[in-house]
VODO-51226 format. One record per residue (C-alpha): x negated, z, y; residue number from 1. Coordinates in nm, 3 decimals, padded with zeros to 5 digits. Layout:
! VODO-51226
      east        up     north   resi
         X         Z         Y    NUM
...
This chain:
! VODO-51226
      east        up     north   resi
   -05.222    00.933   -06.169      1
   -05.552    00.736   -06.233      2
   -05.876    00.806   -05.999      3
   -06.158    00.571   -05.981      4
   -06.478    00.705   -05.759      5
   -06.427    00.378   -05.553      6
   -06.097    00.153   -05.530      7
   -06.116   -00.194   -05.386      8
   -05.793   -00.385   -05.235      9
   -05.915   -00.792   -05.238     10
   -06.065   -00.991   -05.524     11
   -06.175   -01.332   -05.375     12
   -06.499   -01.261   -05.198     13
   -06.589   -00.950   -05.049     14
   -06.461   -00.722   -05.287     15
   -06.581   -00.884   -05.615     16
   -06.937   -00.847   -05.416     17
   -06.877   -00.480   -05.321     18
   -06.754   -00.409   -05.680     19
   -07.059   -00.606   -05.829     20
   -07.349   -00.464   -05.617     21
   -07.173   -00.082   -05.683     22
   -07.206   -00.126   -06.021     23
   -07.547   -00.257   -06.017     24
   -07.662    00.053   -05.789     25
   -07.453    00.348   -05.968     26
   -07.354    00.275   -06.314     27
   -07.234    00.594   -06.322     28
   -06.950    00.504   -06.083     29
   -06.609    00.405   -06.186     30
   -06.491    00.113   -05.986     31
   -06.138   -00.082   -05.993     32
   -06.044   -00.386   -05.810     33
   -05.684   -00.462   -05.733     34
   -05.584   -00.828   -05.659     35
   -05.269   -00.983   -05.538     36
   -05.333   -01.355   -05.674     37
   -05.366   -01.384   -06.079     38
   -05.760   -01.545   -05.957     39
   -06.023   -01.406   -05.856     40
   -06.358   -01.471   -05.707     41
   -06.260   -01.799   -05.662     42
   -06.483   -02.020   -05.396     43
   -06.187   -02.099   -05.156     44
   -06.428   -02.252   -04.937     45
   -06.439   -02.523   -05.204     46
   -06.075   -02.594   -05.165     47
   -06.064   -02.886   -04.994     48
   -06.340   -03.063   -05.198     49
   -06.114   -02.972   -05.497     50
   -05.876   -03.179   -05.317     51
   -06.074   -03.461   -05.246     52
   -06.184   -03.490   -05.611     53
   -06.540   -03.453   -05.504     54
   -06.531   -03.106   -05.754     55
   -06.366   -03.268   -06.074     56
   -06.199   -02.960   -06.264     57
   -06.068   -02.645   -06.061     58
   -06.252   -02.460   -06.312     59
   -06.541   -02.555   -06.095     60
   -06.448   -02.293   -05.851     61
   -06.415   -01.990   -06.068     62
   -06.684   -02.047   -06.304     63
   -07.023   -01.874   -06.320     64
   -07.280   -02.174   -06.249     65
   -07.340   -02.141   -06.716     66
   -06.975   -02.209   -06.713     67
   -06.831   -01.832   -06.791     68
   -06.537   -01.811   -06.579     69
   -06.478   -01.534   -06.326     70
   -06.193   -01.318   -06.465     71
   -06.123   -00.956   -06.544     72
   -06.267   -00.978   -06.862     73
   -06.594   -01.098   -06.748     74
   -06.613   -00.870   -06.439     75
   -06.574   -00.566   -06.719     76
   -06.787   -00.679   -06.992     77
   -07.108   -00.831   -06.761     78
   -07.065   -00.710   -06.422     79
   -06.957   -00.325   -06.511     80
   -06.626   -00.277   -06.294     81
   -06.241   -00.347   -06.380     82
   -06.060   -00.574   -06.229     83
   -05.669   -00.588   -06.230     84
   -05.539   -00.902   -06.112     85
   -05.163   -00.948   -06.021     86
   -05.136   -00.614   -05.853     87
   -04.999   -00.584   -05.493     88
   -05.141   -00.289   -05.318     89
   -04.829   -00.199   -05.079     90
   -04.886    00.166   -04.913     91
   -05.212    00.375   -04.913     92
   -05.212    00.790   -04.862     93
   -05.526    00.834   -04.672     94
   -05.451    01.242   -04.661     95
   -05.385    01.255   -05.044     96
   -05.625    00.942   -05.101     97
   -05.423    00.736   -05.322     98
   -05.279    00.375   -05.312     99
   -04.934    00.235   -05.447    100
   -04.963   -00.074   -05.650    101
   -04.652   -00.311   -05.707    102
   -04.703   -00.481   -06.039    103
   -04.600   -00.828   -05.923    104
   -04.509   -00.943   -06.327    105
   -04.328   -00.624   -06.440    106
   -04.201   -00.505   -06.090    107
   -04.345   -00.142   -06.174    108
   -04.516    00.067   -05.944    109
   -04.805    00.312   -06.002    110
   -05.035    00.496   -05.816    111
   -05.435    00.507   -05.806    112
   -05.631    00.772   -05.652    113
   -05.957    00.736   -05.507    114
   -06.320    00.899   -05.344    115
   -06.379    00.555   -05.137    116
   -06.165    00.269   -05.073    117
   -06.267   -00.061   -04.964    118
   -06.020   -00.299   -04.815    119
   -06.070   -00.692   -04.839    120
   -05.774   -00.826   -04.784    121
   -05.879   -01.160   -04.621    122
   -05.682   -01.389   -04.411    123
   -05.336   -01.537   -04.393    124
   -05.209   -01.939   -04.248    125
   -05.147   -01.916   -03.925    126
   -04.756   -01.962   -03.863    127
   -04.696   -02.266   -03.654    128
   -04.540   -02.219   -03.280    129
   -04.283   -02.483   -03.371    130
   -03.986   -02.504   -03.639    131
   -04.070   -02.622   -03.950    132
   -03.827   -02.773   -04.234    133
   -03.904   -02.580   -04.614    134
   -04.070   -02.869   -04.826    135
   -04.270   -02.872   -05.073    136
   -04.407   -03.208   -04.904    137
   -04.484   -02.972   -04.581    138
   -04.830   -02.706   -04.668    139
   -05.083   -02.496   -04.511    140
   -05.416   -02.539   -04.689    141
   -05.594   -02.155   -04.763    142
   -05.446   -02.044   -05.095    143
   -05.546   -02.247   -05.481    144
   -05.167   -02.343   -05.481    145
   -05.233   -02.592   -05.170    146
   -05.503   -02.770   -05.294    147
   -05.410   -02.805   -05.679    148
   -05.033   -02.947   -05.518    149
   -05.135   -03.166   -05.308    150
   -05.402   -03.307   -05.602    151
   -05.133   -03.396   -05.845    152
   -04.913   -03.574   -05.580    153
   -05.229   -03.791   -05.483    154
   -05.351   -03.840   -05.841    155
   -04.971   -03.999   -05.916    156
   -04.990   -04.195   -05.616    157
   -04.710   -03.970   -05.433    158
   -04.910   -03.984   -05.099    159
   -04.949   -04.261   -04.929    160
   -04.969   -04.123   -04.544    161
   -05.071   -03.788   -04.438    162
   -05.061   -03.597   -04.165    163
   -05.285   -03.278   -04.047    164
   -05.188   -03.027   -03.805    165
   -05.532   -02.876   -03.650    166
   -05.828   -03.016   -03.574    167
   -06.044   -02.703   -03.682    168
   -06.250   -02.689   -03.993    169
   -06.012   -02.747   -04.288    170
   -05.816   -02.969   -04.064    171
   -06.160   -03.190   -04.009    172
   -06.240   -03.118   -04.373    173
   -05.874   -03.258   -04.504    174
   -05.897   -03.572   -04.341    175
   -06.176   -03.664   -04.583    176
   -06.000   -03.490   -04.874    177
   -05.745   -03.759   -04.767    178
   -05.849   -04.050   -04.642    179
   -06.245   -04.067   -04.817    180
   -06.143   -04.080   -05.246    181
   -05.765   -04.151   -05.220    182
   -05.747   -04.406   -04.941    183
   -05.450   -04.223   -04.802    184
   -05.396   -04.328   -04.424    185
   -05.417   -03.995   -04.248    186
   -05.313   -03.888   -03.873    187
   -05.502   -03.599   -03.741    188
   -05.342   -03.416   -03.465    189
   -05.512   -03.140   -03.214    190
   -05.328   -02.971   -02.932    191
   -05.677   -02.885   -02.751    192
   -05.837   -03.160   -02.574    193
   -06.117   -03.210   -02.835    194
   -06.130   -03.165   -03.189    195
   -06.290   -02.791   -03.327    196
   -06.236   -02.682   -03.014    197
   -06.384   -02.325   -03.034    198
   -06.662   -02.352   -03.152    199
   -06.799   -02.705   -03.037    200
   -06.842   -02.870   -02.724    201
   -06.657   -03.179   -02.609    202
   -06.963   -03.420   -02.615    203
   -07.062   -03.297   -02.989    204
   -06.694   -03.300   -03.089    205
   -06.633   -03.653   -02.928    206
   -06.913   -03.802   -03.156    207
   -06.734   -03.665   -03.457    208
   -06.465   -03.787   -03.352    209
   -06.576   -04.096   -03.382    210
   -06.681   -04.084   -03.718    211
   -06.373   -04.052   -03.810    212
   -06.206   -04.330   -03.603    213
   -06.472   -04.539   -03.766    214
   -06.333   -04.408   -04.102    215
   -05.981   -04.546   -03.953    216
   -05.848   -04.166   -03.908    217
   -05.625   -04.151   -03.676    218
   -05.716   -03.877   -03.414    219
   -05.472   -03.770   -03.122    220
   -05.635   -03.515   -02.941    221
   -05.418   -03.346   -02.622    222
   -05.126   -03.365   -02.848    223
   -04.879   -03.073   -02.858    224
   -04.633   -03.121   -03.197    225
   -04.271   -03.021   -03.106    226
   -04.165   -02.985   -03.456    227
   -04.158   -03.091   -03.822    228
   -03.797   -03.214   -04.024    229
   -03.727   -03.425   -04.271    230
   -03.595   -03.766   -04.287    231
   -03.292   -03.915   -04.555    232
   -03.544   -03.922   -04.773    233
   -03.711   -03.595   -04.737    234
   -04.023   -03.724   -04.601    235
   -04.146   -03.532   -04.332    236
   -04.095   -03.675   -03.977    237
   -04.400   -03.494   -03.723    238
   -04.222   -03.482   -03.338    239
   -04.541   -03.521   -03.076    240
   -04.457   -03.453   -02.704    241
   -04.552   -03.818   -02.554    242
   -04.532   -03.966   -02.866    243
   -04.332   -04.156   -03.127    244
   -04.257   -03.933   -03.408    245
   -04.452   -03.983   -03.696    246
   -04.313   -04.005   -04.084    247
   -04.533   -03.907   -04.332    248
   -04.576   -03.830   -04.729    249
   -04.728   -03.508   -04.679    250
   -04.821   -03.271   -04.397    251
   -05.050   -03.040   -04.365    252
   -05.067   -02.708   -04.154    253
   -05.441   -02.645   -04.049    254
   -05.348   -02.381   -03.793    255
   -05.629   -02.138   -03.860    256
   -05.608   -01.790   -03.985    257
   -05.576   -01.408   -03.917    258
   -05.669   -01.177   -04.044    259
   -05.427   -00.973   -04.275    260
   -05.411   -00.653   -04.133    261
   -05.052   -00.522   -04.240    262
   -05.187   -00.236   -04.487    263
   -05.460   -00.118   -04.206    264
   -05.234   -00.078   -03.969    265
   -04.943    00.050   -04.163    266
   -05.179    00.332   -04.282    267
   -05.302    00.388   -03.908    268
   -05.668    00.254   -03.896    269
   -05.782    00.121   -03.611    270
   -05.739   -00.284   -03.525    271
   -05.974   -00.454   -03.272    272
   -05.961   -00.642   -02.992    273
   -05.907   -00.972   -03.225    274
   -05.642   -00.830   -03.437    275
   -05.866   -00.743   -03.757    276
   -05.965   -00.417   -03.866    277
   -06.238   -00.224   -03.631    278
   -06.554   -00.113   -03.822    279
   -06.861    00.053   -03.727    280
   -07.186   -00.133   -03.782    281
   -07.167    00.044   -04.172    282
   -06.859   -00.120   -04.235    283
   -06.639    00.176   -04.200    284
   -06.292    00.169   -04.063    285
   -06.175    00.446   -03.831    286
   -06.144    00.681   -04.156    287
   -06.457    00.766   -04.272    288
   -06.381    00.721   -04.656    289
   -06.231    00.355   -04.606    290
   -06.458    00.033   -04.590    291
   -06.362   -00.313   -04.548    292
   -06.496   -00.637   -04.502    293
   -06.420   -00.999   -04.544    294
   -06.181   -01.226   -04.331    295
   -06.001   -00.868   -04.242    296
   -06.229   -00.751   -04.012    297
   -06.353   -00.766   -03.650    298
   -06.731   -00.871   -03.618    299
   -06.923   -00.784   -03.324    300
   -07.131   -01.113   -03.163    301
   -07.501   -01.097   -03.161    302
   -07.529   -01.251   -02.822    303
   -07.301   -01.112   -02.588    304
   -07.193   -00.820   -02.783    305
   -06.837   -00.867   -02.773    306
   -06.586   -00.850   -03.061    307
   -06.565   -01.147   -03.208    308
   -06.351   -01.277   -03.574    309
   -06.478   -01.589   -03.824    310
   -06.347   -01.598   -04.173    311
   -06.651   -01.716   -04.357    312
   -06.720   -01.699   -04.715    313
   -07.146   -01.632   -04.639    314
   -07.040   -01.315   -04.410    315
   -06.814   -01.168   -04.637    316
   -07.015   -01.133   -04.974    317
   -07.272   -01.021   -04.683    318
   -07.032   -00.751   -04.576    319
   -06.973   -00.690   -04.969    320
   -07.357   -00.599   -04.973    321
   -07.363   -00.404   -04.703    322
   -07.063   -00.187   -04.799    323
   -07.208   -00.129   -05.138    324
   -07.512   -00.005   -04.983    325
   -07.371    00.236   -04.797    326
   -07.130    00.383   -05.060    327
   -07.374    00.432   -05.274    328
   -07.606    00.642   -05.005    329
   -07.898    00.355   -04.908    330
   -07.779    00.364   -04.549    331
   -07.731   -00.034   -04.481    332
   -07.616   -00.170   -04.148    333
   -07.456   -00.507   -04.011    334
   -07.557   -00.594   -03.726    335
   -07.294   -00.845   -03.613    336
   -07.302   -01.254   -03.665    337
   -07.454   -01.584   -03.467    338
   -07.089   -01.747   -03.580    339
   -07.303   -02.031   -03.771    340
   -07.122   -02.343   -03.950    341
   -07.160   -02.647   -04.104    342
   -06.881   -02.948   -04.209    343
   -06.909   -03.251   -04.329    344
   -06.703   -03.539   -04.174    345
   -06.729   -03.791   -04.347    346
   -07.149   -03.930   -04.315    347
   -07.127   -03.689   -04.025    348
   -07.242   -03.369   -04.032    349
   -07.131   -03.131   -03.773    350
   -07.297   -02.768   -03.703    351
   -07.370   -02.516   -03.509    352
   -07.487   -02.129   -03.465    353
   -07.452   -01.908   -03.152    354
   -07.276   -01.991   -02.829    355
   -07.184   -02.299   -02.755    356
   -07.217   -02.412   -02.373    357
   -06.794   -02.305   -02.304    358
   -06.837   -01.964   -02.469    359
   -07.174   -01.878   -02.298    360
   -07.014   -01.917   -01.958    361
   -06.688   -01.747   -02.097    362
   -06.874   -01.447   -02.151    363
   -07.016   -01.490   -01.757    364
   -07.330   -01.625   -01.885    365
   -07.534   -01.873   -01.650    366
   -07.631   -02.172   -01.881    367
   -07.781   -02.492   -01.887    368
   -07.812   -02.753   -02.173    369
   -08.026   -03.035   -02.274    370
   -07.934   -03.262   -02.564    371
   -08.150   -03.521   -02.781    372
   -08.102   -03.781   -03.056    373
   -08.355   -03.754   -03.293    374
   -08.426   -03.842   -03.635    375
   -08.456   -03.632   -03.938    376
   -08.812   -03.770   -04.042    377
   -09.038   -03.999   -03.897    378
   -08.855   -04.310   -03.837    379
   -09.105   -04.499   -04.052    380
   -08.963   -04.303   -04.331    381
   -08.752   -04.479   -04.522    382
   -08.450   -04.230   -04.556    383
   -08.512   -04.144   -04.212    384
   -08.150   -04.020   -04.090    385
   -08.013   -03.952   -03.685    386
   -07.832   -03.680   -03.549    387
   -07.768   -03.567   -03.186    388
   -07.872   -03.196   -03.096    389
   -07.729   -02.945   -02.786    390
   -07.942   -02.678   -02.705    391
   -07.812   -02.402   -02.491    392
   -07.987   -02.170   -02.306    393
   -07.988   -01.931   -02.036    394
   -08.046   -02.044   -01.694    395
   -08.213   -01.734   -01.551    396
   -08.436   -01.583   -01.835    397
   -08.484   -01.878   -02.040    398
   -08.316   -01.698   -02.352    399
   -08.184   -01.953   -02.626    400
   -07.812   -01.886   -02.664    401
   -07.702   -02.161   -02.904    402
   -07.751   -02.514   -03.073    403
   -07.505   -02.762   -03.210    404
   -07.586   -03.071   -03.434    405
   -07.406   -03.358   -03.491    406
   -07.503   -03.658   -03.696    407
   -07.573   -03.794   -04.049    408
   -07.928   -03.654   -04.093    409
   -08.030   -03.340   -04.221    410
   -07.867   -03.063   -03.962    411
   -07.866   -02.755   -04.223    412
   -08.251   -02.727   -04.154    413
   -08.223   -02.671   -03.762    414
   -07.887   -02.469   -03.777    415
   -08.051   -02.220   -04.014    416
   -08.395   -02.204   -03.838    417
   -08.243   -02.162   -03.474    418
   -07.986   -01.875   -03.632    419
   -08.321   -01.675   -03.733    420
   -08.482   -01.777   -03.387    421
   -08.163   -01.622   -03.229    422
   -08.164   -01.326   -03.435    423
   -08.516   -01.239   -03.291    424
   -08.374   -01.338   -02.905    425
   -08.594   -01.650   -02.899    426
   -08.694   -01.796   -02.554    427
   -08.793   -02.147   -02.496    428
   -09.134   -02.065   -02.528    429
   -09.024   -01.884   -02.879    430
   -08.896   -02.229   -02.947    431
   -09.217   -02.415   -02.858    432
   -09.441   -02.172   -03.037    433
   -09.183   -02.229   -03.361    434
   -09.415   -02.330   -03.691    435
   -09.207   -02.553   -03.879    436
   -09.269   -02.686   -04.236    437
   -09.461   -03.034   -04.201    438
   -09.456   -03.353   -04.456    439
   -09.292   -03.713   -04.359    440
   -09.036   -03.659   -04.604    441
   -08.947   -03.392   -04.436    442
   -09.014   -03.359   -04.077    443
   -09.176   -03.538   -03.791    444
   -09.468   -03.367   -03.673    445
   -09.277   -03.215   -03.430    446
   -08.913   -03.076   -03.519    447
   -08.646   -03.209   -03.290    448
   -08.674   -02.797   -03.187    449
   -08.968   -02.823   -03.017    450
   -08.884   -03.154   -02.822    451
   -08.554   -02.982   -02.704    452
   -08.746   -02.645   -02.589    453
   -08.981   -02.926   -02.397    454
   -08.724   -03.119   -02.236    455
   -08.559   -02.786   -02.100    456
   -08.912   -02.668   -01.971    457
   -08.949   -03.009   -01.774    458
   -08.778   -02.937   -01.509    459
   -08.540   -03.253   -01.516    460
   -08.146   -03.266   -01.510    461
   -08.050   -03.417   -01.817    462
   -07.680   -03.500   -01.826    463
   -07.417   -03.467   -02.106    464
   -07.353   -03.812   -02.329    465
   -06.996   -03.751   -02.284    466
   -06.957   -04.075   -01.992    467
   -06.702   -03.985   -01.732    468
   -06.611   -04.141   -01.384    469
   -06.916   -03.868   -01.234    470
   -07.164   -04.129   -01.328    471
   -07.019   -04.350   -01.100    472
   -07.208   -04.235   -00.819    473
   -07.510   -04.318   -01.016    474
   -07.740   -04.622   -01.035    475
   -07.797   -04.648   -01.463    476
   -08.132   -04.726   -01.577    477
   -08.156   -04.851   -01.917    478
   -08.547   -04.865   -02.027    479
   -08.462   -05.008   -02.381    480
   -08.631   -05.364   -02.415    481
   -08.433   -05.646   -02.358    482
   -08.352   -05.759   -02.715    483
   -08.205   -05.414   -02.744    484
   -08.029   -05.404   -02.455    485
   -07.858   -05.735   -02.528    486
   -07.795   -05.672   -02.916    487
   -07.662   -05.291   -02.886    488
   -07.488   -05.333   -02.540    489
   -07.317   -05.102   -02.295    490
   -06.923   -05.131   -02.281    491
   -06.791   -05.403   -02.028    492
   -06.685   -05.165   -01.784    493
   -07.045   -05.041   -01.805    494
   -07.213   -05.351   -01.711    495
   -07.189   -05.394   -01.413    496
   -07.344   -05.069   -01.317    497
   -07.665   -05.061   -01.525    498
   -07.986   -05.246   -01.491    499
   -08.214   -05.321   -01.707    500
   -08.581   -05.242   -01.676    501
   -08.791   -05.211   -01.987    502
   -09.017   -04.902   -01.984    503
   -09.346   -05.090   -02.004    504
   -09.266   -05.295   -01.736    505
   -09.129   -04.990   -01.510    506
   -09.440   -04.927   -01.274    507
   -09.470   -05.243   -01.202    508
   -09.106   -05.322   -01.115    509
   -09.028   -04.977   -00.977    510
   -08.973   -05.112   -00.618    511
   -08.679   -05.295   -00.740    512
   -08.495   -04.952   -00.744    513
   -08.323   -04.809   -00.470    514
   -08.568   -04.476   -00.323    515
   -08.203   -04.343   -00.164    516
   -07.927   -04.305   -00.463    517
   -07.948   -04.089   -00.753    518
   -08.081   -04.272   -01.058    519
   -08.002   -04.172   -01.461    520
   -08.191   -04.298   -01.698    521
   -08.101   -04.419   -02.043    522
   -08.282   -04.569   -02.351    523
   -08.161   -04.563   -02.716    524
   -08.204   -04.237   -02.777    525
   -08.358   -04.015   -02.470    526
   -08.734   -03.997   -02.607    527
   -08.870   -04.309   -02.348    528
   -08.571   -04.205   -02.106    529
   -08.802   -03.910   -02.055    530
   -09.133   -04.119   -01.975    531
   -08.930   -04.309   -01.779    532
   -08.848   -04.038   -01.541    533
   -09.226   -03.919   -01.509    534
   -09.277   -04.258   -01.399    535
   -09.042   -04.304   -01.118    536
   -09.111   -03.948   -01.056    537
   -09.478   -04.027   -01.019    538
   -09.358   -04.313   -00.799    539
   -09.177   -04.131   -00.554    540
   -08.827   -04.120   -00.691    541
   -08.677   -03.790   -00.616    542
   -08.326   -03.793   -00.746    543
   -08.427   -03.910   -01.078    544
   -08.162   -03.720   -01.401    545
   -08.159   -03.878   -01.782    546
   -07.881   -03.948   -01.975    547
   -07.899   -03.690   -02.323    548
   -07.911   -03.846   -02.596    549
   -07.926   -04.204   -02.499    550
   -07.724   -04.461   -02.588    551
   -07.659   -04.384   -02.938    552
   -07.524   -04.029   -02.875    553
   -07.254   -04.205   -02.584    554
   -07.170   -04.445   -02.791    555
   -07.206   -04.353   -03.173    556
């Protein structure tokens, strides 16, 4: 029987960056990967831009950035480890330390002892609730196969409607792999009310939503899928409780994933609350000589402390570190994850980091929110972009608990500096104080950040820009000037309901209000919404809220 000092089950993220950063710390060590797939250390997160045609050649996603690619050979010969792809770890001894590897191309079986083992086995497609008809028209989207099958069909002009099962991240992502380069119509289905539904809000989710309407995506939200067959013709046919089934060229399963557990628990290490492997704040499992990391494991949240599972490519070559560390005796810790993301939809982009407003007061947290429309960079710059921004926070101490950013500016900026403001347990004041780097190409003067932290220190009630039949009760103020007003106008069902009051003509023509019914104030995109309310404030108006966001964030 072989014996390497440290064996590693997983070669697609977190174990190539174990294996790697061993090697690096202990040449001395002899280190040997075992992978399922014939790839490895492929960017899966890539996938769907692979599919899109955005990334040209798959080579793209196993190459080195000098164009070396990424396989056993080059793992050995520059990176110091060996790699043995095609190799299907079924059983590991933890008393006699070995594991049993089923050669998937010769059907042999050998065993491999080892000091340390590291597990990284990843995540599996979700299995859908509902029956299902074996197609090759008919995929889930998280394995190489996926993407590079569904690229041919397009390329040949195969597909000519789509449909996509989940509105989650691939599921968002797929519709532009779709509909964006090939022009295929596409129907995007989500049985939750709102599309990401776990990690977004409905107001932030309804405006990307409606990037991709504009992008004539079809998006049924609320909509349960009964089950998938196929036709004469073996096209898939999509049954939707409510709805009129819906033939397509290809569908897509965007269920989600979990984590694959099966040799973890076969072998008797603990699994968490969220069905991945438990791990201590090292990385170790419930045997002391067994790591893992990657999509396989349970995370603990920064915020409210809870277990908590995201399959992201950043946190598992993070985890790779951090096992490596500790392996090798430099004592490195992980101290759980803000759950931060970006997507692009389209010219939307969509983000967020820490709790959104749902999740806060899951976890019994007392929240409020405020939300803005700002602009990346001065508007007088002229690739000055928009986005709309949710900042959560906690009602009682003040403590920032999460932000969310939707919009075609630049997002990435924001999501990254609030996840090291939450790392540090910013308050509003934290946010104020924030020193951001300044230049109009850039930044305004002041980030968007700091105008959120203000607005939540003003002591108004600023209400969501998702419109509902609640703001019935209330007489609308719109403080844009006329000419805008009259050229970006309120729905017709609005109209009736909202006056129109420009803001430098508000003192003056204050008196035309009504002193005894709540008022909520709306401009284009919050900022003279807010000097509107001082004013009637000043003026004796009590019951005075603003609408976030303004107009463009209802209506965008």
């Amino acid at each position: 029987m072989e014996k390497s000092d440290v064996v590693i089950i997983g070669g697609v993220a977190a174990g190539p960056k174990t294996a790697a950063t061993l090697a690096r710390r202990n040449g001395a060590l002899s280190i040997t990967l075992f992978q399922k797939e014939d790839l490895l250390s492929y960017g899966s997160c890539g996938l769907p831009y692979f599919a899109s045609g955005d990334i040209e050649s798959f080579n793209g996603l196993v190459e080195t950035s000098y164009g070396i690619a990424r396989d056993a050979d080059f793992f050995e010969n520059i990176k110091g480890f060996k790699a043995v792809t095609g190799a299907e770890v079924i059983e590991i001894n933890r008393d006699e330390k070995y594991i049993i590897i089923k050669m998937l191309k010769s059907g042999e079986t050998i065993k491999h002892g080892y000091d340390k083992l590291v597990i990284a086995t990843g995540a599996n497609a979700i299995k859908p609730p509902f029956p299902v008809a074996e197609s090759s028209k008919i995929s889930s989207f998280t394995r190489p196969d996926d993407a590079i099958a569904f690229r041919k069909a397009a390329q040949t002009g195969q597909v000519g409607k789509v449909v996509i099962i989940g509105g989650g991240f691939i599921g968002c992502e797929m519709t532009e792999a779709c509909a964006g380069l090939w022009g295929i119509e596409t129907v995007l289905i989500e049985r939750e009310n709102q599309i990401m539904p776990f990690v977004l809000d409905k107001e932030m989710a309804e405006i990307a939503k409606r990037e991709m309407t504009r992008q004539d995506i079809k998006v049924l939200t609320g909509a349960e899928v009964q089950k998938v067959e196929l036709d004469s013709d073996n096209n898939p046919v999509v049954y939707i409780d409510g709805h009129a089934p819906i033939t397509a060229d290809y569908v897509f399963l965007c269920l989600g994933v979990k984590p694959e557990v099966t040799l973890a628990k076969n072998t008797g290490l603990t699994i968490g609350k969220t069905g991945a492997i438990a791990v201590n704040s090292h990385l170790q499992t419930s045997d002391d000589n067994i790591y893992a990391g990657g999509d396989c494991i349970e995370n603990k949240n920064k915020i409210t402390g809870q277990p908590f599972f995201i399959p992201m490519g950043s946190l598992a070559n993070r985890h790779g570190r951090v096992i490596a560390e500790n392996i090798t005796g430099n004592k490195a810790e992980f101290s759980g994850v803000l759950g931060a993301f970006l997507v692009k939809v389209f010219d939307t982009n969509v983000g967020a980091v820490g709790l959104s407003q749902m999740s806060a007061e899951k976890a019994g947290l007392k929240t409020n929110a405020v939300w803005g429309t700002f602009p990346d960079k001065p508007d007088y710059y002229p690739e000055s972009q928009v986005f709309v921004l949710k900042l959560i926070y906690d009602a009682d101490t003040k403590r920032v608990l999460g932000l969310q950013a939707v919009g075609a500016g630049d997002i990435c900026r924001r999501i990254d500096s609030m996840s090291a403001l939450l790392q540090q347990n910013a308050t509003l004041d934290t946010l104020i104080d924030f020193e951001h780097g300044y230049a109009p190409p850039y930044s305004d003067a002041l980030d968007p950040l700091h105008h959120l932290a203000a607005m939540a220190k003003s002591g108004f009630d600023f209400i969501s820009p998702l419109t509902n039949d609640e703001k019935d009760a209330y007489l609308w103020l719109d403080v844009r000037e006329t000419s805008e007003f009259e050229e970006a106008a309120w729905p017709d069902e609005m109209k009736n309901r909202i006056k129109n009051i420009p803001l430098g003509k508000l003192r003056s023509r204050a008196k035309e209000l009504d002193t005894g019914r709540p008022i909520l104030v709306t401009c284009m995109r919050g900022l003279r919404s807010y000097q509107a309310a001082v004013i009637l404030k000043q003026s004796g108006f009590d019951n005075v809220h603003i609408l976030s966001g303004g107009f463009e964030a209802s209506q965008q």
